[in-house]
N, C-alpha and C positions, 0 to 999 in steps of 0.2 A: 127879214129885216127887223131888226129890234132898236124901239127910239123909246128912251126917254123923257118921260112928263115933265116939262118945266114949267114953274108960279109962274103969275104975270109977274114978277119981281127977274125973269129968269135963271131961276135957281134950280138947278136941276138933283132933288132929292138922293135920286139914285148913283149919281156920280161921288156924291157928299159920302152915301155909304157905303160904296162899294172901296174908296180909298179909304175907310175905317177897319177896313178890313183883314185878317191876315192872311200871308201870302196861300197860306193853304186852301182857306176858303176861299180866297179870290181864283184861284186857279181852279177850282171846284165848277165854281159858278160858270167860271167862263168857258170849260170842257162842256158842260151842260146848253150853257148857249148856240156854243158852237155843233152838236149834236144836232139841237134841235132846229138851226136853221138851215140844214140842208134837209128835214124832211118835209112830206108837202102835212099839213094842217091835219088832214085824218090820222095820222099816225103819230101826234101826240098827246101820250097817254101815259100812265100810271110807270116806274114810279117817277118820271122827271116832269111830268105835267098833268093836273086834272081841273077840271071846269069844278066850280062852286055850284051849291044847290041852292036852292031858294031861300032866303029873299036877298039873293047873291047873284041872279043870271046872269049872264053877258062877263062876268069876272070869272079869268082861269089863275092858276098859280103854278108857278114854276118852282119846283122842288127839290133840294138836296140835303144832301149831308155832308157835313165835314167835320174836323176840330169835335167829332163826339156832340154834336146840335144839329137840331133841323129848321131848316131854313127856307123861307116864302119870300118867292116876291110875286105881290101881285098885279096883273093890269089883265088889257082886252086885246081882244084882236079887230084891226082897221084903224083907217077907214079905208084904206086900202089891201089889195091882195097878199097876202105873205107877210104882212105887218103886225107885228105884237108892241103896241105901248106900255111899257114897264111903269107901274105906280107907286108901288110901294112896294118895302120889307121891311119881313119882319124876323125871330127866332122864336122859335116855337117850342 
């Protein structure tokens, strides 16, 4: 399951930039999403997801390519089983 950070205002960041987006990368992202919610947690890995090193712990990113750019969105995993909160993205 994958949710969303929303401000106390709730605004939810990721919704804002994922409709910024074009159709190509949108359906990029969302292939990629959907990959990775049916696997269980240890099998994801390089190149659609890697955990950050330090002074980054607990932060993974989810990765791709599309439109010729590579593209991050970052959050964590919980607080529950199978859940990744999505934070941010960015182009890289």
């Amino acid at each position: 399951m994958f949710l969303a950070f929303a401000s106390e205002m709730g605004v939810r960041y990721l919704d804002s930039w994922v409709d910024s987006l074009t159709d190509e990368v949108r359906n990029e992202f969302a292939a990629i999403l959907e990959g990775l919610q049916v696997l269980p947690r240890q099998f994801w890995r390089r190149p659609q997801f890697d955990l950050l090193a330090e002074p980054y712990q607990g932060i993974g990113e989810i990765r791709f390519k599309a439109d010729r750019k590579q593209f991050r969105v970052f959050g964590f995993f919980g607080p529950r089983a199978q859940q990744f909160i999505l934070l941010h993205a960015c182009i890289k």
